[in-house]
MOPAC internal coordinates of N, CA, C and O (Angstrom, degrees):
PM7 1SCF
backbone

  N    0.0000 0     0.00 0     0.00 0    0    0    0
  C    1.4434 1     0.00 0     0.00 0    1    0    0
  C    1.5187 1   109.21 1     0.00 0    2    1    0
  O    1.2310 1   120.05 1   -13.74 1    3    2    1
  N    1.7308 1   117.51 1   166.26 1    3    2    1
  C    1.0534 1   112.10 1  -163.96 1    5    3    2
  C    1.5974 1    94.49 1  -138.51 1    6    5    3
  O    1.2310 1   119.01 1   -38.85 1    7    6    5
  N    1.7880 1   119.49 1   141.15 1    7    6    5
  C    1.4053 1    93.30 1   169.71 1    9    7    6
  C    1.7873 1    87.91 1  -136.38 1   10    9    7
  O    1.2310 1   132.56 1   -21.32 1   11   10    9
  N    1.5898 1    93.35 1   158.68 1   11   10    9
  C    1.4101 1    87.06 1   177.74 1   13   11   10
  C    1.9411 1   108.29 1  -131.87 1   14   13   11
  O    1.2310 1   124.56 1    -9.06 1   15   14   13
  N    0.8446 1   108.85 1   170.94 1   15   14   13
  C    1.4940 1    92.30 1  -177.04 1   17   15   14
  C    1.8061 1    93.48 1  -136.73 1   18   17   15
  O    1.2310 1   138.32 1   -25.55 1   19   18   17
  N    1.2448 1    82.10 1   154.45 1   19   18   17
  C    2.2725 1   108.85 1  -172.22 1   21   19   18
  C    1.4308 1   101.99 1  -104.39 1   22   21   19
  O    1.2310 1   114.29 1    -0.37 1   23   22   21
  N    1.0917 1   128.42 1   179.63 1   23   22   21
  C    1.3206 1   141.56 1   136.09 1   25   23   22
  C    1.0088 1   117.11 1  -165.76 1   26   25   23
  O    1.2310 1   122.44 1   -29.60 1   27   26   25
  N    1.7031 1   112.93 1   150.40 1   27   26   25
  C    1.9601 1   128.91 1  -149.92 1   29   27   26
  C    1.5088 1    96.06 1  -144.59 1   30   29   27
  O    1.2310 1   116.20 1   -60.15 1   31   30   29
  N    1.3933 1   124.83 1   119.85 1   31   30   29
  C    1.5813 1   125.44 1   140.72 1   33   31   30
  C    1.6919 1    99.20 1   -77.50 1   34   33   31
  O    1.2310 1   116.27 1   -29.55 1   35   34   33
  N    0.9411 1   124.69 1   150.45 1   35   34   33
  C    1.0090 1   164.83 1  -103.00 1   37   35   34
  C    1.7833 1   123.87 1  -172.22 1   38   37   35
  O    1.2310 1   117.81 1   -98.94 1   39   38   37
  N    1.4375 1   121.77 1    81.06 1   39   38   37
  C    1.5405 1   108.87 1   170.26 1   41   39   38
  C    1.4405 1   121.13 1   -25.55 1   42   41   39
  O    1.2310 1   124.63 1   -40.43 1   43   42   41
  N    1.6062 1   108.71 1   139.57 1   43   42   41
  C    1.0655 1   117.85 1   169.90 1   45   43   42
  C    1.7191 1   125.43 1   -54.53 1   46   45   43
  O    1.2310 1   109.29 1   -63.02 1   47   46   45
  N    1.1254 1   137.68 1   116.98 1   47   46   45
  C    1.5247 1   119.78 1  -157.38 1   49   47   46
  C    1.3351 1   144.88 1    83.12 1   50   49   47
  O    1.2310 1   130.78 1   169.99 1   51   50   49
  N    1.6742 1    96.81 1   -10.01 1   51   50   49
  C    1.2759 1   111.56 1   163.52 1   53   51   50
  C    1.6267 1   114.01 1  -120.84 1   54   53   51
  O    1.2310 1   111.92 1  -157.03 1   55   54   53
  N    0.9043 1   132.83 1    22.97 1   55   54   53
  C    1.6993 1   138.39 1   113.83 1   57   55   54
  C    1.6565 1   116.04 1    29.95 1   58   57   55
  O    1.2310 1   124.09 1   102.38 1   59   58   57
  N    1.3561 1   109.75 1   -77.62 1   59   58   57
  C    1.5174 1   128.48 1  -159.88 1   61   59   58
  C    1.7401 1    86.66 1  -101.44 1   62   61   59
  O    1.2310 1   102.15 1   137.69 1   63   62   61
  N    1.0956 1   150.25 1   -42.31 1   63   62   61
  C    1.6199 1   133.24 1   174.74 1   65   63   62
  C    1.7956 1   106.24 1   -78.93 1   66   65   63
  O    1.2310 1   118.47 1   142.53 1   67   66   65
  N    0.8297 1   120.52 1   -37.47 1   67   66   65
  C    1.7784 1   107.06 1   147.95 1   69   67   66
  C    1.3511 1   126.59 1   -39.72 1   70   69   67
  O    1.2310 1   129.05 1   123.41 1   71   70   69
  N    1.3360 1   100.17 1   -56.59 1   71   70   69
  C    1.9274 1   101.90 1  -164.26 1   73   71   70
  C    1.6110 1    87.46 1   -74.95 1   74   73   71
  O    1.2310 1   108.20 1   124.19 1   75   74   73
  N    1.3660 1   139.66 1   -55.81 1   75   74   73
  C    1.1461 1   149.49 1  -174.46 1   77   75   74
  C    1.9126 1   113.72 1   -31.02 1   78   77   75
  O    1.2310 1   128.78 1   125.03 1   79   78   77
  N    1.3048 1   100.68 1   -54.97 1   79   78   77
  C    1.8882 1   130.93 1  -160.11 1   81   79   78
  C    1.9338 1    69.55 1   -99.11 1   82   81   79
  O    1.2310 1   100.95 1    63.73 1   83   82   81
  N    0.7446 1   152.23 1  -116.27 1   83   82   81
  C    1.9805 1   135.64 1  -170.23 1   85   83   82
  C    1.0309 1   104.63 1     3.34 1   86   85   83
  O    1.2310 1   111.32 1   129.80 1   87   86   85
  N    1.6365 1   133.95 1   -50.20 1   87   86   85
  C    1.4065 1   125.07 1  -140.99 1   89   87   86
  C    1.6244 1    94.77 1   -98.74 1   90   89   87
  O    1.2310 1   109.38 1   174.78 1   91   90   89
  N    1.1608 1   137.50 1    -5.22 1   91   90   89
  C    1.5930 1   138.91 1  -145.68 1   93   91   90
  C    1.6943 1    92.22 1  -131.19 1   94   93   91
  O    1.2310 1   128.26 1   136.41 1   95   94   93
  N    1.7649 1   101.70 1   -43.59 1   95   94   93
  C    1.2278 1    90.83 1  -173.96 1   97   95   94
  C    1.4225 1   116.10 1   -81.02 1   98   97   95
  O    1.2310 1   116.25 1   145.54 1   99   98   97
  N    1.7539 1   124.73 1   -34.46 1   99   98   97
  C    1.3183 1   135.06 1   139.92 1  101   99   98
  C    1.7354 1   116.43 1   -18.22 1  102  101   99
  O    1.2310 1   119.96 1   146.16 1  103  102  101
  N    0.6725 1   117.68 1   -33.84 1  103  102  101
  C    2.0092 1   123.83 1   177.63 1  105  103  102
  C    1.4673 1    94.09 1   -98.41 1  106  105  103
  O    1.2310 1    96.65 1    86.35 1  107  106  105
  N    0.6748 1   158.92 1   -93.65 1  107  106  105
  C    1.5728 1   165.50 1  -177.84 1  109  107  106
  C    1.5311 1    93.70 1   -22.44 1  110  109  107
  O    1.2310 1   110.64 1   109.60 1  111  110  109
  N    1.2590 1   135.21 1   -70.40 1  111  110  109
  C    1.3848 1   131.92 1  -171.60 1  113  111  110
  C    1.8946 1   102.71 1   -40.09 1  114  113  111
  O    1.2310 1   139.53 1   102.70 1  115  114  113
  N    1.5066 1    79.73 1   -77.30 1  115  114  113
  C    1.5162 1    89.25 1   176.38 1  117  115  114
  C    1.7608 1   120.06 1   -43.20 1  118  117  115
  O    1.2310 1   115.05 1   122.81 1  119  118  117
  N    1.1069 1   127.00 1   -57.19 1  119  118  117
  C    1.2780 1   110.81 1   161.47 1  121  119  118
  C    1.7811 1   126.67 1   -17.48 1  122  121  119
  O    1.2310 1   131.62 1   124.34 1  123  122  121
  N    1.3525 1    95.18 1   -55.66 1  123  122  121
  C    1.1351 1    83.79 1  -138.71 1  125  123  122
  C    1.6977 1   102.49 1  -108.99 1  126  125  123
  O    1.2310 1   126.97 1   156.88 1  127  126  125
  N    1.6203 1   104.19 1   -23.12 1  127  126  125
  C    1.6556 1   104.63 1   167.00 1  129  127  126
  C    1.6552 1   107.87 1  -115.18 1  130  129  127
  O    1.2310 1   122.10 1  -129.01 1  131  130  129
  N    1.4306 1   113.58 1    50.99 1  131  130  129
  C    1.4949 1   124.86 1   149.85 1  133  131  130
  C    1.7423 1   108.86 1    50.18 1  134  133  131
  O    1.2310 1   125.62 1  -149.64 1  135  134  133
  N    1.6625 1   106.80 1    30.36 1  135  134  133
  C    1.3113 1   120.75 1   159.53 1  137  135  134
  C    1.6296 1   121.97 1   -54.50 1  138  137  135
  O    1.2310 1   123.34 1   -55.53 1  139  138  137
  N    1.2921 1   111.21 1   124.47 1  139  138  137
  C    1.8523 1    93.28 1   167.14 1  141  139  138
  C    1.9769 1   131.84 1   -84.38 1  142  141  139
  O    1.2310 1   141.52 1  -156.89 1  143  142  141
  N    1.8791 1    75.83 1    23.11 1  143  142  141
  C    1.4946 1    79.95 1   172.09 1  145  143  142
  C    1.5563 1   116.31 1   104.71 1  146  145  143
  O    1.2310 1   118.31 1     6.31 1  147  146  145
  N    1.2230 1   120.82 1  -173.69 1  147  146  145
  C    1.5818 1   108.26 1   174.08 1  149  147  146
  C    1.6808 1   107.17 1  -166.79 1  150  149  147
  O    1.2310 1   126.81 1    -6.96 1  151  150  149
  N    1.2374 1   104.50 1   173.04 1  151  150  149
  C    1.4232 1   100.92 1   173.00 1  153  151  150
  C    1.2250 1    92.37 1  -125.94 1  154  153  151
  O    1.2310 1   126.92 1   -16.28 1  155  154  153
  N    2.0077 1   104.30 1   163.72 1  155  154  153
  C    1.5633 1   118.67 1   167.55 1  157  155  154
  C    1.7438 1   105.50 1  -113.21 1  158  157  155
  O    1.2310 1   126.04 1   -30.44 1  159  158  157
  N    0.9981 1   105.99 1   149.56 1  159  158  157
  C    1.5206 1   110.18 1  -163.29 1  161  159  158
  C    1.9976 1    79.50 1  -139.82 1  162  161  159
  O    1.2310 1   134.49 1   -19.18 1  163  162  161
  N    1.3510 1    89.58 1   160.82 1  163  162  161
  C    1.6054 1   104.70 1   176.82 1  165  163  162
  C    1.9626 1   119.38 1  -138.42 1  166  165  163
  O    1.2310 1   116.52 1   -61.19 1  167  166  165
  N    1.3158 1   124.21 1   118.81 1  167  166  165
  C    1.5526 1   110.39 1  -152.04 1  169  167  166
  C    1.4648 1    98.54 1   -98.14 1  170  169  167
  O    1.2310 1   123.26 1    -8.41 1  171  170  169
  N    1.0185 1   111.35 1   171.59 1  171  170  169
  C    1.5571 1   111.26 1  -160.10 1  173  171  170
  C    1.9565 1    89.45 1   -66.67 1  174  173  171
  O    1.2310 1   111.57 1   120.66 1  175  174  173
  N    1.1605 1   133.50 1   -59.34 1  175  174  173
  C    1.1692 1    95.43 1  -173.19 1  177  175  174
  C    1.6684 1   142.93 1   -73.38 1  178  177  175
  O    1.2310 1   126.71 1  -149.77 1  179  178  177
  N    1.1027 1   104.70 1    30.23 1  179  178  177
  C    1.3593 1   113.19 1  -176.99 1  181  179  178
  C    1.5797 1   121.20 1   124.23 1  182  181  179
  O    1.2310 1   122.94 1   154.90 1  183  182  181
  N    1.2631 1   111.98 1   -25.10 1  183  182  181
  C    1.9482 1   118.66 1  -149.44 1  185  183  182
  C    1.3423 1    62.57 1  -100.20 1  186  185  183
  O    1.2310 1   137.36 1   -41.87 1  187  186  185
  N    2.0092 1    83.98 1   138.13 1  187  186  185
  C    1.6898 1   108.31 1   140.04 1  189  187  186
  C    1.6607 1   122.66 1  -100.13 1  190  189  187
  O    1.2310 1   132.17 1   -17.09 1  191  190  189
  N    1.5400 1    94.09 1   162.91 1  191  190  189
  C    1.4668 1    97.44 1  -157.69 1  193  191  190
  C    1.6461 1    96.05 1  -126.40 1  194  193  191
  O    1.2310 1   112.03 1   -72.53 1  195  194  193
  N    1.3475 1   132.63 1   107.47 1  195  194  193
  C    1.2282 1   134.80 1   163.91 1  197  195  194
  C    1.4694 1   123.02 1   -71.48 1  198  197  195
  O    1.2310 1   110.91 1   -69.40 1  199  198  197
  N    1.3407 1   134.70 1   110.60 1  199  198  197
  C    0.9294 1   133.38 1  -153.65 1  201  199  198
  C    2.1261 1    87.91 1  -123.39 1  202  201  199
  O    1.2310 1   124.60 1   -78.60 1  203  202  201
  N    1.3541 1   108.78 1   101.40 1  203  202  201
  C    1.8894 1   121.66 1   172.55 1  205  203  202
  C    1.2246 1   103.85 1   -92.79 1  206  205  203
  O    1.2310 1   135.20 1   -45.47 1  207  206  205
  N    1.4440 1    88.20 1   134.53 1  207  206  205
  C    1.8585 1    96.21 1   167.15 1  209  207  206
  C    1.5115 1   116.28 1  -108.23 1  210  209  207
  O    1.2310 1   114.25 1   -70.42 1  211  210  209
  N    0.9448 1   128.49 1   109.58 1  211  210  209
  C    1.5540 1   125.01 1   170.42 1  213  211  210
  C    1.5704 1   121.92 1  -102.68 1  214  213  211
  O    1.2310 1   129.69 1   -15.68 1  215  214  213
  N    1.6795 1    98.93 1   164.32 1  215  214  213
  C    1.4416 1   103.35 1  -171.24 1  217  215  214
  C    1.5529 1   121.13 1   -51.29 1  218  217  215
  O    1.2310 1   126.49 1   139.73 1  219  218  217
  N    1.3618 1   105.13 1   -40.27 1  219  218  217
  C    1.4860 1   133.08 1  -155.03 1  221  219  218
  C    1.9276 1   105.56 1  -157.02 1  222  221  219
  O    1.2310 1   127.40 1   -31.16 1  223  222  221
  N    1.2782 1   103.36 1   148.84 1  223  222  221
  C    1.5059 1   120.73 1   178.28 1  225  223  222
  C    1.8315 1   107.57 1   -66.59 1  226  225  223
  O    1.2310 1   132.83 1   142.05 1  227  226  225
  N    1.7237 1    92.82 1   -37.95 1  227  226  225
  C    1.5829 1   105.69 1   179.81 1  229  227  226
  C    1.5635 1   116.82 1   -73.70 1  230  229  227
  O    1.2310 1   120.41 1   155.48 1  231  230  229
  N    1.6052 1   116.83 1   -24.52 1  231  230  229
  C    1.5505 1   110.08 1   166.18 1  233  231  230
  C    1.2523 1   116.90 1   -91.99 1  234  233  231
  O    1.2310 1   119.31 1   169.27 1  235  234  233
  N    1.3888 1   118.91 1   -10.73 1  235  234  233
  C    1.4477 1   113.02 1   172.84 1  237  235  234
  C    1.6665 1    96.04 1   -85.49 1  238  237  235
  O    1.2310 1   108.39 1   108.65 1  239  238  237
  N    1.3164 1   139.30 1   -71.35 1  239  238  237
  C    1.2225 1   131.15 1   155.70 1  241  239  238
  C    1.9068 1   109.02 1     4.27 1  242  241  239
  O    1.2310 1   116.73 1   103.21 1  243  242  241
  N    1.0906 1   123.83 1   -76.79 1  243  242  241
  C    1.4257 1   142.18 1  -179.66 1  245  243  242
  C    1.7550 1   108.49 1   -53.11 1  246  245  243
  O    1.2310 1   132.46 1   145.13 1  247  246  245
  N    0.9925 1    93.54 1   -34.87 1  247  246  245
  C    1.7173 1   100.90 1   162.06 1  249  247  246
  C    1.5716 1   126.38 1   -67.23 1  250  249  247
  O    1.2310 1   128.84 1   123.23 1  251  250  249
  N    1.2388 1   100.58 1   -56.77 1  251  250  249
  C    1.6332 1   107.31 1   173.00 1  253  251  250
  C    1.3366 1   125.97 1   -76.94 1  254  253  251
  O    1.2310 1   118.42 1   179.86 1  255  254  253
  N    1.1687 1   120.62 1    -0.14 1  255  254  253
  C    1.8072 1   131.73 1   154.89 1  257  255  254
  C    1.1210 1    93.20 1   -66.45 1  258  257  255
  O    1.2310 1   110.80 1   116.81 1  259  258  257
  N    1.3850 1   134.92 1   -63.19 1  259  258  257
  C    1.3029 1   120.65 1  -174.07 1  261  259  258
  C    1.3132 1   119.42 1   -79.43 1  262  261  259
  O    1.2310 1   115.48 1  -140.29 1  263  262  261
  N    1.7290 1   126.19 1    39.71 1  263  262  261
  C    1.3858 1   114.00 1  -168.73 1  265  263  262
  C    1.2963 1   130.76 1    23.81 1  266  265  263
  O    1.2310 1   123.43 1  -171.27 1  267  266  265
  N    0.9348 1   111.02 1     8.73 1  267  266  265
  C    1.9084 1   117.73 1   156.30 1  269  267  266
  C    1.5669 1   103.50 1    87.41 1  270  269  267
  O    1.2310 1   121.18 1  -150.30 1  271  270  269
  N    1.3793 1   115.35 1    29.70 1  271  270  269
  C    1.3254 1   120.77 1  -147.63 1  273  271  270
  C    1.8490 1    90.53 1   -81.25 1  274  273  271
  O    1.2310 1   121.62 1   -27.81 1  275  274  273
  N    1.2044 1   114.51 1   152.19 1  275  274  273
  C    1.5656 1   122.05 1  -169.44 1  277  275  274
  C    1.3108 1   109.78 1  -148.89 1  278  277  275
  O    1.2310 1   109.87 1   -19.10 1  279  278  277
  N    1.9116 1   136.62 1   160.90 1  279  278  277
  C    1.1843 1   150.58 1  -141.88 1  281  279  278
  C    1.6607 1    90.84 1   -87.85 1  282  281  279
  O    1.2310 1   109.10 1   150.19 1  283  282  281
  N    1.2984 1   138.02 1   -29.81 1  283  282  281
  C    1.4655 1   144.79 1  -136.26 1  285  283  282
  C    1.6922 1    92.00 1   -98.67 1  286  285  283
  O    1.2310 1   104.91 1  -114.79 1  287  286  285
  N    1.0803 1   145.50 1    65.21 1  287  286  285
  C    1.0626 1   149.13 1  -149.98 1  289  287  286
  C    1.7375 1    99.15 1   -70.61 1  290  289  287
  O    1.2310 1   134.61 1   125.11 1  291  290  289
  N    1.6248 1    89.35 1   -54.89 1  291  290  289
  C    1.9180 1   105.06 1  -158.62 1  293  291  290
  C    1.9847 1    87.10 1   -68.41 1  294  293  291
  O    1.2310 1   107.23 1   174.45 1  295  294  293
  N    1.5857 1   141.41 1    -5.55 1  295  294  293
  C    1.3068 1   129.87 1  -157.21 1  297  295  294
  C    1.5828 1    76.69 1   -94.22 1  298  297  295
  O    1.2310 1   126.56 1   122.73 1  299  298  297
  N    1.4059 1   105.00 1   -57.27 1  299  298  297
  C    1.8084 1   111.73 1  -169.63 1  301  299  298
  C    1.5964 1   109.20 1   -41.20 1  302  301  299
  O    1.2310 1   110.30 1   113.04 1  303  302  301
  N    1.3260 1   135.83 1   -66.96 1  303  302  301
  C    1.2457 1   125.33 1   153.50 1  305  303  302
  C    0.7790 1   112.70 1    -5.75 1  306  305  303
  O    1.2310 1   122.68 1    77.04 1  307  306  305
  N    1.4617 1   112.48 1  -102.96 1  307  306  305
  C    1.5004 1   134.42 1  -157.07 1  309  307  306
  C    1.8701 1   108.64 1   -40.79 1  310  309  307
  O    1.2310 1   122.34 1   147.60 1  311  310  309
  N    1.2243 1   113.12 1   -32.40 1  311  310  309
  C    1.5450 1   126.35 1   162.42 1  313  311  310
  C    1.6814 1   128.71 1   -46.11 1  314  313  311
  O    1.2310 1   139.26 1   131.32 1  315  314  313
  N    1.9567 1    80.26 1   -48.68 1  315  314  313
  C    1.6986 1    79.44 1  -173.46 1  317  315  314
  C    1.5138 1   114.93 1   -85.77 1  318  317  315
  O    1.2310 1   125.07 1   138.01 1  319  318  317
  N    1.9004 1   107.87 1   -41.99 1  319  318  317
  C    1.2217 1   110.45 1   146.23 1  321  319  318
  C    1.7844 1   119.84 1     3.96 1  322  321  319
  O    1.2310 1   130.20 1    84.38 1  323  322  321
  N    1.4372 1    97.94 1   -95.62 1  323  322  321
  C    1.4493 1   109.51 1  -156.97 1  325  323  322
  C    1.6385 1   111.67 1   -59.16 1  326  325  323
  O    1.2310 1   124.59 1   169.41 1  327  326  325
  N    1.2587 1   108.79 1   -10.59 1  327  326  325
  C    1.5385 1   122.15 1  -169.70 1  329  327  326
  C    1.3992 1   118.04 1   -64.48 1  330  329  327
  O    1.2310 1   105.65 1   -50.07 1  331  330  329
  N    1.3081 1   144.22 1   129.93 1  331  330  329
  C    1.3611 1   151.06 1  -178.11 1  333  331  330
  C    1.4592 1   108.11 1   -80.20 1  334  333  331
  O    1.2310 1   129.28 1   117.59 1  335  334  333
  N    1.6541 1    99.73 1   -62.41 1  335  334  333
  C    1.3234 1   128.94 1  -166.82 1  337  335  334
  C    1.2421 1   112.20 1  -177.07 1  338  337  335
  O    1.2310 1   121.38 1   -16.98 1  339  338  337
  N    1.6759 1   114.97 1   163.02 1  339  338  337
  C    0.9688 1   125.63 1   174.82 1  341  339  338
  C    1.9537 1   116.67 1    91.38 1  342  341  339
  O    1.2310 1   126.58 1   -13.66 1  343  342  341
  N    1.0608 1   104.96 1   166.34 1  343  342  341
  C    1.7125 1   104.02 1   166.58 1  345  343  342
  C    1.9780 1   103.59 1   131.86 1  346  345  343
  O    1.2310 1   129.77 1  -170.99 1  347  346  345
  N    0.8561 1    98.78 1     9.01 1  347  346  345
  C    1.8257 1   119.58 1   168.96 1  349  347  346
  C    1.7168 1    96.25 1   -73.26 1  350  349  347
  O    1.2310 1   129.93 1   -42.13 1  351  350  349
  N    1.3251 1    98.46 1   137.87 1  351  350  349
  C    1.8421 1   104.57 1   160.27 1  353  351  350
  C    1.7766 1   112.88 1   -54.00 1  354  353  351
  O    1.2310 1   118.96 1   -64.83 1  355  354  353
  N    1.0958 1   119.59 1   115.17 1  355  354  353
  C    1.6359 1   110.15 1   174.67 1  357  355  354
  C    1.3685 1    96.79 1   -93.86 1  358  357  355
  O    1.2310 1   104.15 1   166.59 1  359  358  357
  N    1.2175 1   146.83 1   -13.41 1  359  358  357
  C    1.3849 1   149.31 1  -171.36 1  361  359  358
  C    1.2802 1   137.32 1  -158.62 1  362  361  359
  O    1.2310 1   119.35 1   -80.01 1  363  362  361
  N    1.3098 1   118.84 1    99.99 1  363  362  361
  C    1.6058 1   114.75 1  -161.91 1  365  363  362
  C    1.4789 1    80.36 1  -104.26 1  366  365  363
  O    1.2310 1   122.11 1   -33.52 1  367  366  365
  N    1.6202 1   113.56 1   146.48 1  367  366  365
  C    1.4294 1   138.03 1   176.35 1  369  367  366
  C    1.7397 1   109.05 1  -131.58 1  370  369  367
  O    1.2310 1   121.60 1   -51.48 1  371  370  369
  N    1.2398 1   114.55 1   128.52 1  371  370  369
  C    1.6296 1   101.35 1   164.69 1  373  371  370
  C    1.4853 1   104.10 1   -98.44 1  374  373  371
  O    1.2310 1   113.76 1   -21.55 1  375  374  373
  N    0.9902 1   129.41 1   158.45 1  375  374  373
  C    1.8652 1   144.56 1  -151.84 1  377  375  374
  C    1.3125 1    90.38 1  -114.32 1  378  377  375
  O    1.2310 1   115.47 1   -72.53 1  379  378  377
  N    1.7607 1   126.20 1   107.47 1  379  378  377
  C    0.8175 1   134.22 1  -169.19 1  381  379  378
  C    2.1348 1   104.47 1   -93.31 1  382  381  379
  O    1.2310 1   134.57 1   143.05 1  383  382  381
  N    1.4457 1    89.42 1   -36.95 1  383  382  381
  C    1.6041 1   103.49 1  -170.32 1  385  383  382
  C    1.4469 1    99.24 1  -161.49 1  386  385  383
  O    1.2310 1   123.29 1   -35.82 1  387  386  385
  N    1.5782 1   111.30 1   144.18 1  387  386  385
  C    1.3945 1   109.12 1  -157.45 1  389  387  386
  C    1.5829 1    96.41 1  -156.53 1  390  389  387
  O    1.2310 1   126.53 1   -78.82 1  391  390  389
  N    1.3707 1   105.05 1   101.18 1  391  390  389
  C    1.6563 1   132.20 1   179.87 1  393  391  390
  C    1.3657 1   117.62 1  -104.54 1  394  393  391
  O    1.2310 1   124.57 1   177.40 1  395  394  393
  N    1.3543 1   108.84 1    -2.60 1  395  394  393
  C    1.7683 1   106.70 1  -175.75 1  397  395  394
  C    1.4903 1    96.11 1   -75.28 1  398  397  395
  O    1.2310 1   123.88 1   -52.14 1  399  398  397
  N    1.6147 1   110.17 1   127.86 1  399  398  397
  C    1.3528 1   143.64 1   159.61 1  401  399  398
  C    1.6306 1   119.87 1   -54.59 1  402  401  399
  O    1.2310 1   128.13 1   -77.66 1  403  402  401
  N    1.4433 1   101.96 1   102.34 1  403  402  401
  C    2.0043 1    91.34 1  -179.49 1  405  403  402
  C    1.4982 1    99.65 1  -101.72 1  406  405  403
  O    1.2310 1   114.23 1   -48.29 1  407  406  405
  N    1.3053 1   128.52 1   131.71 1  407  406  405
  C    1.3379 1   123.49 1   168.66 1  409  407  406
  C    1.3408 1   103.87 1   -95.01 1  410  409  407
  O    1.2310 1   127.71 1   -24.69 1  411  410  409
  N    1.6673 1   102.76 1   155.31 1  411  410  409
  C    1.3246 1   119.75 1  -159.81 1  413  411  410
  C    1.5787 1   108.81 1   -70.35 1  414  413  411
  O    1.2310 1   126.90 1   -46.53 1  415  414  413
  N    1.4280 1   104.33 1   133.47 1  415  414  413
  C    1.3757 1   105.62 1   177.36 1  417  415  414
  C    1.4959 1   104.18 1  -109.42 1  418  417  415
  O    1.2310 1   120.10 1   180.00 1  419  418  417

């Protein structure tokens, strides 16, 4: 497995249409280039940090040729919109061993 992590400042006030246009475009990714999804995390000074897990380095690789482009057009907006800066991989990791506990939702 592969995880990579993002990070976004974020307009002032647009907060909740960020996390919102993440959460739509996060499902749409995954749909459609066989992502296992991601979490948003937030650091004490403000920037969020998307942390994706993928199958392989080579389908996430295979993803970003296509700029990750997805069906949710009006989420993509609303994404770049709210954006300050940032949204580059700051950290590609390969998943050597993987013990994090998901309880059942």
């Amino acid at each position: 497995m592969f995880l990579v992590l993002y990070r976004w400042h974020v307009k002032s006030g647009y907060e909740e249409q960020f996390r919102e246009a993440w959460r739509r475009g996060t499902r749409a990714i995954t749909r459609r280039y066989k992502s296992y999804g991601s979490r948003l995390c937030r650091e004490a000074d403000g920037a969020f940090v998307g942390a994706a897990e993928w199958p392989s380095e080579a389908v996430w690789r295979a993803a970003m040729a296509q700029h990750m482009e997805h069906d949710d057009v009006e989420a993509h907006l609303k994404f770049v919109e709210a954006i300050k800066d940032g949204g580059a991989p700051v950290l590609t990791l390969e998943i050597l061993d993987d013990l994090l506990r998901r309880p059942d939702t």
